[in-house]
N, C-alpha and C positions, 0 to 999 in steps of 0.2 A: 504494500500500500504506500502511495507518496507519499511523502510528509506534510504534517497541515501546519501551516506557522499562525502562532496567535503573540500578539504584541501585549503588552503592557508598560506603562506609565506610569512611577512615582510621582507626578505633579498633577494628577487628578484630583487628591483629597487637598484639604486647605490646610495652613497650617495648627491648628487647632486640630483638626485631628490629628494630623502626626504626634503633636505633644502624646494623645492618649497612649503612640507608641511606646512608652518610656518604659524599660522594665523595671526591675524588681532593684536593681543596681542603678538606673539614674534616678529613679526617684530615692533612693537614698543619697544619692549624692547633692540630690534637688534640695532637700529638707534639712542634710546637713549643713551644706551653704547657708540655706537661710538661718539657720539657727545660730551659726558661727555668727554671722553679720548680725545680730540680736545682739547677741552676748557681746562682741566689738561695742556696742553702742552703749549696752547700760557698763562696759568696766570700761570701756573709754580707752581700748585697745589697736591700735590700727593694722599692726600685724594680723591679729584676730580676723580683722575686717578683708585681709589682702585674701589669709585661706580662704574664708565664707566665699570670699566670691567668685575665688578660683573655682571652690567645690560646684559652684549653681552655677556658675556660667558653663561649664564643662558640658554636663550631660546638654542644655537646650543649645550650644554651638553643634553637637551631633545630632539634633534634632532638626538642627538648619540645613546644615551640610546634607544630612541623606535627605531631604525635605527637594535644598533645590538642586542639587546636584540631577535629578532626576533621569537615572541609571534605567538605561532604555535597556530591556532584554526581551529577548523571542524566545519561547517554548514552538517545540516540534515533537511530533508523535507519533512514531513507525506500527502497524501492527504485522506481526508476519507469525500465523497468514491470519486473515480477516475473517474465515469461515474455519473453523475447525470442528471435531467431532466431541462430543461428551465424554472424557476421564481422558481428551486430547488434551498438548499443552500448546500455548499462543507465547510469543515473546512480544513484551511491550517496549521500546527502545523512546529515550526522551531524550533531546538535545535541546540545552541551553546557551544561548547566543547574545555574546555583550556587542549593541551597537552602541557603547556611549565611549567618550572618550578619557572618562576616567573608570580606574578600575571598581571592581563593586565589592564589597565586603561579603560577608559568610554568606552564604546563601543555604536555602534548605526548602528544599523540593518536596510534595506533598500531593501524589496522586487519586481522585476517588474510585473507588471498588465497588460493584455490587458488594452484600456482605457472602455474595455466594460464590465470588470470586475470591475469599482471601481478603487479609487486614491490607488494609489501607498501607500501601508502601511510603519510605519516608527514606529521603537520602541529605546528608551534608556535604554543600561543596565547598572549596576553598575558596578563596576571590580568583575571581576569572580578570585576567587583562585585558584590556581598553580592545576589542573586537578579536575577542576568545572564544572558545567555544568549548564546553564539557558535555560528556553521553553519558548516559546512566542507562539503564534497563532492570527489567523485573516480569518476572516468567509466572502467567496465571492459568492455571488446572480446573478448569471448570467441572462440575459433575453431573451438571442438568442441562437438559439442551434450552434454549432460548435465545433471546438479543440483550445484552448488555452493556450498558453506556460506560466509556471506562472516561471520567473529566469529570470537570473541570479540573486545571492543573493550578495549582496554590503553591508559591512563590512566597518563603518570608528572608528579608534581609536586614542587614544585622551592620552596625559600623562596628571598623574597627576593636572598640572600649565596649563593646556589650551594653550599650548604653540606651539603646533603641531598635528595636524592631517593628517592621511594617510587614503589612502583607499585602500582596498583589496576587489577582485571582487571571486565569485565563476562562473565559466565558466557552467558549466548544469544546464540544468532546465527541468521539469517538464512539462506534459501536461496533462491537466485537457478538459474531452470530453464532451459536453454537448449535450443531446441527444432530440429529440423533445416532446413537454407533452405530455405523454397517458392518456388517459383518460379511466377512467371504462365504460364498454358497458352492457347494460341489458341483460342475459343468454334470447337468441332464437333460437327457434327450424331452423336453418337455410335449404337452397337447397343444397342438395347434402352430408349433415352429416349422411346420413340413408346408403350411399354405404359405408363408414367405419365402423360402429358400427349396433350391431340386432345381432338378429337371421340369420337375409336375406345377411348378411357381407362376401364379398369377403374374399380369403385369399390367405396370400404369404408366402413362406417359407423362414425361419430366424432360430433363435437361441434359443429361446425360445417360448413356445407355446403349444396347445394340441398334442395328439400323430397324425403320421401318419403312415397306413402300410406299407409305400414304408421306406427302409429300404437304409442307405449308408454306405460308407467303413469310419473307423477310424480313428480319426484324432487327435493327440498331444491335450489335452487339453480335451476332451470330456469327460463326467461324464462316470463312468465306469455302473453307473445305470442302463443307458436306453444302453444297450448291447442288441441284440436281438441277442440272444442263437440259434436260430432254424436257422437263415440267415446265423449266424457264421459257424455253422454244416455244410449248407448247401454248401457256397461258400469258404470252409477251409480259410477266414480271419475274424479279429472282425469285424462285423456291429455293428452299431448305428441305434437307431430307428430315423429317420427324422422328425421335430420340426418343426411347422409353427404359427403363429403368426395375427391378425388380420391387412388387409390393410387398412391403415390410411386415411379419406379423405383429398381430394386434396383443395388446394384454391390461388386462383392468385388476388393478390394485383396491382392494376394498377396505376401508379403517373403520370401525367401530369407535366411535366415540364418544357413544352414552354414558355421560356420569352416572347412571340406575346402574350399568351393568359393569362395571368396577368400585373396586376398593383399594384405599390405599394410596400414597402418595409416596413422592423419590423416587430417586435411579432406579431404584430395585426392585416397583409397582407393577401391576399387572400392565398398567395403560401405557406404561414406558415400553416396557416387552414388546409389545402389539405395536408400539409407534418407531421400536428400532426394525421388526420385522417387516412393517410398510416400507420404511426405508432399505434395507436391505434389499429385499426384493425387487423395487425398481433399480436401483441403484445395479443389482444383476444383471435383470429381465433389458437394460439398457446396451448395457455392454455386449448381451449378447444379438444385439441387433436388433430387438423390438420396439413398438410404436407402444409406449404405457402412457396410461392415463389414470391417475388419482380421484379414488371417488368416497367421501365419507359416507355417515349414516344420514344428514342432513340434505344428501345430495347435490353438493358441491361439488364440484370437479376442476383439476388441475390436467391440463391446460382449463381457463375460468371459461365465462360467459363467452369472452371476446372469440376462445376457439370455438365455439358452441363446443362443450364437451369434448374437444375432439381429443387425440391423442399426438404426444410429443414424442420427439426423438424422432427427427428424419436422418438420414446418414450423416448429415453433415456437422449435427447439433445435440449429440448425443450428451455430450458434458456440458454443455447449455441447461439442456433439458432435467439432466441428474441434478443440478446446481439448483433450479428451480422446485422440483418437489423436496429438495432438504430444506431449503430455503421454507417453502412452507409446511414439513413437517418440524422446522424447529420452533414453530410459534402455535402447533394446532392444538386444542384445548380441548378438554370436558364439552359437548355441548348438552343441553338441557332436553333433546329429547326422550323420548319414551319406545319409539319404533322405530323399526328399518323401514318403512314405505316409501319415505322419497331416496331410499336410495333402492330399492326393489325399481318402485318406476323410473328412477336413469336408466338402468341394466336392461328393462325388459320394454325400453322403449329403443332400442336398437346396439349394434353392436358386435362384436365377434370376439375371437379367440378366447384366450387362456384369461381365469378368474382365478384370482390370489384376494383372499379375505382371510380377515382377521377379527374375529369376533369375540367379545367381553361374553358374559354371561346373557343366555338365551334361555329364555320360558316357552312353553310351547306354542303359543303367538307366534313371538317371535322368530322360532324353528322353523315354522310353517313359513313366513314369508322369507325368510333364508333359503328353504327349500327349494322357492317359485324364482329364485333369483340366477339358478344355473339356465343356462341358453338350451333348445335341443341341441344335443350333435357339438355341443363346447363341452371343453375341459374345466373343471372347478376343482380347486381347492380351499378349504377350511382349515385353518387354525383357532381351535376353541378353547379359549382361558376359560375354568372350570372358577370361580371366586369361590366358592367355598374350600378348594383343595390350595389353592391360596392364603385364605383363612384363617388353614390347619381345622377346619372342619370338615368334616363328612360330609361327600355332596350326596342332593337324590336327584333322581332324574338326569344327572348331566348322559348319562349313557345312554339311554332313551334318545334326546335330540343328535346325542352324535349319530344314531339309527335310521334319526329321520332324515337326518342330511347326506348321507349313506344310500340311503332307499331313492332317494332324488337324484342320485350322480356324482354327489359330491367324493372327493376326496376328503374323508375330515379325520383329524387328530387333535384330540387334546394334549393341549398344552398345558403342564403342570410345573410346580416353580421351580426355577433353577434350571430351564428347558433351555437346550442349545437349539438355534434354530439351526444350523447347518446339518444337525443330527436329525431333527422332525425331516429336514429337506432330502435328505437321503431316505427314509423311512418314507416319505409321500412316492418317490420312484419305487423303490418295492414295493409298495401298494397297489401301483399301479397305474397312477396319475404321469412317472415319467419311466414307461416298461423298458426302457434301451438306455443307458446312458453312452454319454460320446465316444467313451475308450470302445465298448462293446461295438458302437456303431463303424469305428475305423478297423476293429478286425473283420466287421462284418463287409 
């Protein structure tokens, strides 16, 4: 990330406030002066009088001096990297920069932290010289995914004699995103990866790709290459020979996230599991070449409105596209429904391929419309957090709706705590959701 520079000014506050600067050592030296120049006066001592005012003039001449000397410095703030993962670590890198042309006294640096970032770092510098420059840094281990503002940067300095300090604040700050862990998944032959890729592969036209003989008019920008001379003759304008491309399979990521059907909060919660397992799985289902789309229980969908629903990750924007559902799985919440409906009617208001869902706790309502949510003739799978086996309670019924989900197509496995998903992920291909995996597939 660039660096952001934010300025600050000693000659902002008047001098009346600076006086409130004074610490703990000029105001004793304040009170001693005056009192020496008392005493000077009732014993009629003029030595007395020379200390006294040595004493009180001391501290408020360093009162002047840092007041108008007005010691211009720049804070700068590196984040690297800017998006990280949950129990990932960020380094925070700060440079301080003297553009005044005297030098400045102690300085002492004062970052703000969420509290879930870690205490508040605090560094001392020495006096920096008249256009110097000092770096500091400090490393934060986030454990929960979210957005965190890491600023305003707080600046207090010091003269020489300890006699006075100010503080100067820098007003922006920074946000540091923390997205949910992925986790590596084992390469399987999954359902519905055979209609994008083969021999046997759909196709759509695009921009690139093998030839077609359907021939179009020319457009600004097009390789003067693939001209088809004979179309051109034909229809007295240049044609272009038309491009298509392999259609990419499809895959919908389904989240659950009903506060009714979890418990529990932290890293360690049933609704974190389920929201690293969203991420995981796109984050996979990308890489290996599919078109995913993010769909809650609210029916929301990532790509939003603007794609009508549609699905990301075209060839070219696969890491775009991943960058964006972490992005918004590191801020999605609890919502306040009660039902999967509007997300039953995303699903079964059109759509294809391969269905990865992840579901909190299901009553038989809500089984039933889980059920209605797999496609004919698509692949589904289930991840089912049991909350009562979570709990440490004895569930009932949870094996019932795994039955029913079961009886409908699904591929479903409960998920119990401390579940590795790459292990369920292997356990759903012996099931039978991914019957070949890819090693099998290249002996085959």
């Amino acid at each position: 990330m660039p660096l952001q520079e934010h300025r600050a000014e000693d000659g902002g506050d008047g001098l009346w406030a600076a006086l409130g600067g004074l610490t703990t050592r000029g105001r004793s030296f304040l009170a001693a002066g005056v009192a020496s120049a008392g005493c000077s006066y009732v014993l009629g001592q003029a030595g007395l009088l020379r200390v006294g005012l040595l004493l009180a003039v001391l501290p408020l001449v360093c009162v002047l001096v840092l007041h108008r000397t007005r010691h211009r410095v720049t804070a700068s703030r590196r984040l690297s990297p800017t998006r990280v993962q949950a129990t990932g670590e960020a380094r925070v890198g700060l440079r301080i920069d003297s553009v005044s042309r005297l030098p400045t006294g102690l300085l002492m640096l004062q970052d703000r932290v969420p509290y879930a970032l870690g205490p508040r770092p605090r560094f001392v510098l020495d006096r920096i010289e008249p256009g110097g420059r000092r770096e500091v840094s400090y490393r934060v281990r986030p454990e929960l995914r979210g957005r965190y503002p890491l600023g305003p940067l707080q600046l207090r300095l010091t003269d020489p004699f300890g006699m006075c300090e100010l503080t100067r604040g820098f007003g922006a700050h920074d946000t540091l995103t923390v997205t949910p862990r992925v986790e590596p998944l084992p390469p399987l032959r999954l359902g519905g990866e055979a209609s994008g890729f083969g021999d046997g592969r759909h196709r759509s036209l695009a921009l690139a790709g093998e030839d077609d003989v359907i021939p179009r008019g020319y457009r600004h920008g097009d390789d003067l290459r693939r001209v088809h001379w004979r179309s051109t003759a034909r229809y007295g304008e240049l044609m272009v020979r038309r491009e298509e491309q392999p259609q990419r399979a499809h895959c919908t990521v389904l989240l659950d996230t009903r506060a009714a059907a979890f418990d529990g909060f932290g890293p360690d919660s049933p609704f974190e599991w389920a929201v690293s397992g969203a991420a995981s799985t796109a984050v996979h289902l990308l890489e290996r070449g599919f078109s995913v789309r993010l769909v809650t229980d609210t029916g929301s969908c990532v790509p939003g409105p603007d794609g009508a629903g549609g699905y990301a990750g075209s060839s070219h924007d696969s890491a775009e596209a991943a960058g964006l559902m972490l992005d918004t799985l590191a801020l999605v919440d609890h919502s306040a429904g009660v039902s999967l409906s509007p997300a039953c009617d995303v699903l079964r208001g059109g759509g294809e391929g391969l269905l990865v869902a992840f579901f909190g706790e299901l009553d038989e309502e809500q089984a039933v419309l889980a059920a209605r949510m797999r496609r004919r003739g698509g692949t589904a799978l289930a991840f089912v957090l049991d909350r009562a086996s979570w709990a440490g309670a004895p569930g009932a019924g949870a094996e019932q709706r795994l039955q029913l989900l079961r009886e409908a197509g699904w591929t479903a496995l409960p998920v119990a705590p401390g579940a590795s998903l790459p292990g369920l992920w292997r356990l759903a291909g012996a099931s039978g959701l991914a019957a070949t995996a890819d090693t099998a597939g290249g002996r085959a």
